[in-house]
SEDO-392661 format. One record per atom (N, C-alpha, C, O): residue number from 0; residue in one letter; atom name; x, y, z. Coordinates in pm, whole numbers, plus 50000, padded with zeros to 5 digits. Last residue first. Example, Ala and Ser with C-alpha at 12.3 -4.5 7.8 and 13.67 -1.06 7.14 Angstrom:
residues 2
1; S; N; 51285; 49775; 50708
1; S; CA; 51367; 49894; 50714
1; S; C; 51290; 50003; 50787
1; S; O; 51341; 50114; 50804
0; A; N; 51319; 49431; 50780
0; A; CA; 51230; 49550; 50780
0; A; C; 51320; 49670; 50780
0; A; O; 51424; 49668; 50846
***
This chain:
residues 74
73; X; N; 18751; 82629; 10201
73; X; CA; 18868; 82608; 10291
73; X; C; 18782; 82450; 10284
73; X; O; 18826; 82354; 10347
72; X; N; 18613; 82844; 10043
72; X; CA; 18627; 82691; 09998
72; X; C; 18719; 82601; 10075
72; X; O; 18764; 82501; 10019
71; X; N; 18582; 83075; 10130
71; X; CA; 18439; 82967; 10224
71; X; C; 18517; 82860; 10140
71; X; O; 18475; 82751; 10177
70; X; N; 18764; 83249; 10073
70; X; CA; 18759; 83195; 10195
70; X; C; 18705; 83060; 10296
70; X; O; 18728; 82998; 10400
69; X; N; 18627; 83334; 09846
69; X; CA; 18745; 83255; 09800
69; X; C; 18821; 83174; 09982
69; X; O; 18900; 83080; 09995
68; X; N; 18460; 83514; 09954
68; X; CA; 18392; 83402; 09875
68; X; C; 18527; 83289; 09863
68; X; O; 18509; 83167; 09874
67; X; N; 18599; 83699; 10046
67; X; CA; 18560; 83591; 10200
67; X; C; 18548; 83515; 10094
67; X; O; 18623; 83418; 10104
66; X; N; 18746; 83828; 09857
66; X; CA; 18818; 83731; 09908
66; X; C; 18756; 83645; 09998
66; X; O; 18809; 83541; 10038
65; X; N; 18520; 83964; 09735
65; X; CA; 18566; 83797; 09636
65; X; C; 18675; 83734; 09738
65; X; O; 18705; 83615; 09725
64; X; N; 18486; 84148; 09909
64; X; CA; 18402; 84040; 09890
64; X; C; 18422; 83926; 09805
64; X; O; 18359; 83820; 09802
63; X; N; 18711; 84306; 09864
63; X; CA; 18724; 84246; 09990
63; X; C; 18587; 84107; 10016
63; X; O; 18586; 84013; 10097
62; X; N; 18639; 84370; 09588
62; X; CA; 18746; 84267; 09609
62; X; C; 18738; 84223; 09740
62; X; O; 18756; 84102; 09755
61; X; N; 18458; 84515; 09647
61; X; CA; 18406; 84405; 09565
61; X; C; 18537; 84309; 09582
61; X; O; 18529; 84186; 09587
60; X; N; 18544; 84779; 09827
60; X; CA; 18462; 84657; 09871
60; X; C; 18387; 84553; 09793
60; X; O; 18284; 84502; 09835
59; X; N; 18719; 84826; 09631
59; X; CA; 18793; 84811; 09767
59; X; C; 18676; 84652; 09797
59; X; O; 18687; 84530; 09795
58; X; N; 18570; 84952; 09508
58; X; CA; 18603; 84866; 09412
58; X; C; 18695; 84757; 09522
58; X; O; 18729; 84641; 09498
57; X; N; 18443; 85139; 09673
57; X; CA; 18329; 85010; 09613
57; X; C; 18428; 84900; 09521
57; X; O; 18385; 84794; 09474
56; X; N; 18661; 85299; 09718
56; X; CA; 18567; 85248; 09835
56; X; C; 18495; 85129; 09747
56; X; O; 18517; 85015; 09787
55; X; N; 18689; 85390; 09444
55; X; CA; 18771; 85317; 09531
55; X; C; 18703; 85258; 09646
55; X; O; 18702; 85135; 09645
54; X; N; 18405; 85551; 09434
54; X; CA; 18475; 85458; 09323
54; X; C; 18614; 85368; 09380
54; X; O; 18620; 85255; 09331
53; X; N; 18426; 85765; 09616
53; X; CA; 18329; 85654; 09622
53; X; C; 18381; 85528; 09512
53; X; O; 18381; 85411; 09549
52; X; N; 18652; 85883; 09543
52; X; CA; 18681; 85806; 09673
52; X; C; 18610; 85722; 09684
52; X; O; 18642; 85614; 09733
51; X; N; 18624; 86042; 09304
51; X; CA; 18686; 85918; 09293
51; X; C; 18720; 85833; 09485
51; X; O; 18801; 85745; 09516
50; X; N; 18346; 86174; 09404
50; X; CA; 18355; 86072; 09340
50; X; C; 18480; 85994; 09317
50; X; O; 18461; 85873; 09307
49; X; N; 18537; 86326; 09555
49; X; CA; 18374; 86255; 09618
49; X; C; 18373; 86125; 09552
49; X; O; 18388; 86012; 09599
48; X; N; 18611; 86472; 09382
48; X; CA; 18738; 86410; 09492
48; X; C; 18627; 86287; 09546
48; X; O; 18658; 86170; 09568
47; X; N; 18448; 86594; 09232
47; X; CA; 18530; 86534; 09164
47; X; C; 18568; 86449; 09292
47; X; O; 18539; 86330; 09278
46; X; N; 18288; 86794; 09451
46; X; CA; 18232; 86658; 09376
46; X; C; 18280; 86536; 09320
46; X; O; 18228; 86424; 09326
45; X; N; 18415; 86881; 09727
45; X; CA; 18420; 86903; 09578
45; X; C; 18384; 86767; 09544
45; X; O; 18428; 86661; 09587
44; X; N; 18364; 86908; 10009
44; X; CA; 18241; 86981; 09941
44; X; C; 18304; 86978; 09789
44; X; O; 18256; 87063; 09714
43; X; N; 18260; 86602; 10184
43; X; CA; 18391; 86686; 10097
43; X; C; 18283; 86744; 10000
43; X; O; 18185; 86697; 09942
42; X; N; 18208; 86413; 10401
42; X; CA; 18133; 86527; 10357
42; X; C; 18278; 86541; 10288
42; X; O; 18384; 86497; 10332
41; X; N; 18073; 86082; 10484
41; X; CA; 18191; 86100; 10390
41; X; C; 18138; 86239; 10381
41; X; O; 18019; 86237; 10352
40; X; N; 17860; 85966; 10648
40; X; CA; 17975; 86047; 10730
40; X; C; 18092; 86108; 10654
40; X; O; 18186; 86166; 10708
39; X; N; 17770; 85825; 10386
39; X; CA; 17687; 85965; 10473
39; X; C; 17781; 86027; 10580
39; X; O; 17773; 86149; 10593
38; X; N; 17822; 85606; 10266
38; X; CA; 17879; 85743; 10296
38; X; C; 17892; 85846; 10350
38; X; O; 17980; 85931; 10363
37; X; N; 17580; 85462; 10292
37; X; CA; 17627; 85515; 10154
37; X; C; 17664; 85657; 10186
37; X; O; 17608; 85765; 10167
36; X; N; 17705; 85282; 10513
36; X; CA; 17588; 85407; 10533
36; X; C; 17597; 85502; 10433
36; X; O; 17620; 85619; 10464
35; X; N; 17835; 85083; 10350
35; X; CA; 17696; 85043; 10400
35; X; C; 17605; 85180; 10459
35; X; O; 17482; 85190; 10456
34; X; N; 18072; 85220; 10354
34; X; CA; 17990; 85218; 10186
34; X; C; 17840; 85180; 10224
34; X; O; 17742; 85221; 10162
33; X; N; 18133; 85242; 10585
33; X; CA; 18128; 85356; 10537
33; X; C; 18019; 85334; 10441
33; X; O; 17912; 85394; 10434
32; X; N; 18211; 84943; 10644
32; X; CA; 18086; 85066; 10720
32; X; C; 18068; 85103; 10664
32; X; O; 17967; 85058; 10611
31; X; N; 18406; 84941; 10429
31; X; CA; 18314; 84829; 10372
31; X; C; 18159; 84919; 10491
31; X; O; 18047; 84948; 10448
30; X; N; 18617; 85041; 10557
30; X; CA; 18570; 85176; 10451
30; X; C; 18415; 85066; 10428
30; X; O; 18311; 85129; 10410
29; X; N; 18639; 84901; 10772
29; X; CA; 18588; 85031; 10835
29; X; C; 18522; 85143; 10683
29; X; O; 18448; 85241; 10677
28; X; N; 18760; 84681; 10684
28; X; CA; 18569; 84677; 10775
28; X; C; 18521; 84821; 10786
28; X; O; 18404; 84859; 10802
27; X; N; 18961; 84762; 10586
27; X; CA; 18860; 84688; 10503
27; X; C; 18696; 84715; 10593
27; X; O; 18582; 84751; 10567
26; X; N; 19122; 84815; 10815
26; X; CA; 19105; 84893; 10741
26; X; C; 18951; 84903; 10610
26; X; O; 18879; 84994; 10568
25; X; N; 19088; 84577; 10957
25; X; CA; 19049; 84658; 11033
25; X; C; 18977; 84796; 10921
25; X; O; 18867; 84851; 10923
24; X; N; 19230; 84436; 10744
24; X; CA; 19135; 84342; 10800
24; X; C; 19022; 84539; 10840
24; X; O; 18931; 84593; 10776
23; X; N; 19465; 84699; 10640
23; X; CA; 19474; 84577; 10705
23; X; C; 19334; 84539; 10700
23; X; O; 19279; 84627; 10633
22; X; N; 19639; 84724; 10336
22; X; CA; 19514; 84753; 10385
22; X; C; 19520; 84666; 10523
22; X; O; 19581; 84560; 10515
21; X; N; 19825; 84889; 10060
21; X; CA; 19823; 84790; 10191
21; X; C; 19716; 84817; 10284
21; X; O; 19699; 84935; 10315
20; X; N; 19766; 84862; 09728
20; X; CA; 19748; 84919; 09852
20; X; C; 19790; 84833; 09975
20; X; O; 19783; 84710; 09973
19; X; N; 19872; 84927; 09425
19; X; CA; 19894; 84860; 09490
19; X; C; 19833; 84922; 09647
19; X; O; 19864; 85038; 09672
18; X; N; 19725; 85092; 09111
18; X; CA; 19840; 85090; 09225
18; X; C; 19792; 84980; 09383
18; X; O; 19677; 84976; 09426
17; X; N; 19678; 85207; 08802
17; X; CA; 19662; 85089; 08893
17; X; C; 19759; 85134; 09012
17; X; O; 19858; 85206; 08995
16; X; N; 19525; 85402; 08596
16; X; CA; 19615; 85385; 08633
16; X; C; 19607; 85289; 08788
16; X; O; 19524; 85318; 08874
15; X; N; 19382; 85545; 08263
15; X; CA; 19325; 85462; 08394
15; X; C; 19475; 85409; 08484
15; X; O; 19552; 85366; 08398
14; X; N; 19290; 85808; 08105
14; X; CA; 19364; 85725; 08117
14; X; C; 19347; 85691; 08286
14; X; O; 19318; 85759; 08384
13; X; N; 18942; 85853; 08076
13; X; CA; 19028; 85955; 08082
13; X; C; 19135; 85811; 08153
13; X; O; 19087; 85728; 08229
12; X; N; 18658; 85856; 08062
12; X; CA; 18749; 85826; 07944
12; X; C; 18891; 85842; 07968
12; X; O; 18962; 85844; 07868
11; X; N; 18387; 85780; 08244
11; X; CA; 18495; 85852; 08283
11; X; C; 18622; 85771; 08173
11; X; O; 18668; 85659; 08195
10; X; N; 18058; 85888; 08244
10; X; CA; 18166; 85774; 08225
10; X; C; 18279; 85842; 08214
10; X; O; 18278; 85959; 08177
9; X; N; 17909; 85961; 08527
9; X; CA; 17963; 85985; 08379
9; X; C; 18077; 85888; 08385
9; X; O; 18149; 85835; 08470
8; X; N; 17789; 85837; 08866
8; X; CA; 17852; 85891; 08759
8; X; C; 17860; 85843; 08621
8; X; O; 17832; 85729; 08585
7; X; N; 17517; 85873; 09062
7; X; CA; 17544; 85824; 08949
7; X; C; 17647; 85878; 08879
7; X; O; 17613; 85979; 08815
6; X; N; 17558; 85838; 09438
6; X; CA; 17568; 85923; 09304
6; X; C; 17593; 85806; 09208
6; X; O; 17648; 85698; 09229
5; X; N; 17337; 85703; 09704
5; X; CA; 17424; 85669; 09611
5; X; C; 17441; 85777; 09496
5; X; O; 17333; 85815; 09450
4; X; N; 17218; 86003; 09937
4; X; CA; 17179; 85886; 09789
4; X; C; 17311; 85871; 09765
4; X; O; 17397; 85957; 09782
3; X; N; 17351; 86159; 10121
3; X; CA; 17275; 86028; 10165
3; X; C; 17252; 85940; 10091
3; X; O; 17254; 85821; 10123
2; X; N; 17453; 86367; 09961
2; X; CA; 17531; 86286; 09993
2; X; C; 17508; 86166; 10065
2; X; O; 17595; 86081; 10083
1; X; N; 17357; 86592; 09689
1; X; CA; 17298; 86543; 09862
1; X; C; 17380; 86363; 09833
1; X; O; 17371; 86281; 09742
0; X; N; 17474; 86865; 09620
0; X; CA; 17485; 86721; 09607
0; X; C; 17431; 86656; 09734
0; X; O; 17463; 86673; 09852
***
């Protein structure tokens, strides 16, 4: 798996489950790095675990981007 390219995953059918995180500011900037060097410091040699971290990381960093948007209407 070369881990410099973005991966494409399969669709994933399999029951979906929600949970709550506490994150600070600090926490947000540091996974929002990560996703900007698509990961490339992320190594885990099983694919499955890879992928659901990249899938949190991006869903992390679409909400941390609807909150500045919801920021600029001050």
């Amino acid at each position: 798996m070369d881990y410099a390219k973005p991966q494409k995953f399969t669709k994933d059918d399999t029951p979906v489950r929600k949970y709550s995180l506490t994150l600070s500011d600090r926490d947000i900037k540091s996974l929002n790095s990560l996703k900007s060097r698509s990961f490339s410091p992320l190594i885990l040699p099983v694919a499955n675990e890879y992928a659901a971290i990249i899938k949190i990381v991006n869903q992390l960093h679409e909400l941390s981007n609807e909150d500045e948007n919801l920021d600029n209407y001050d």
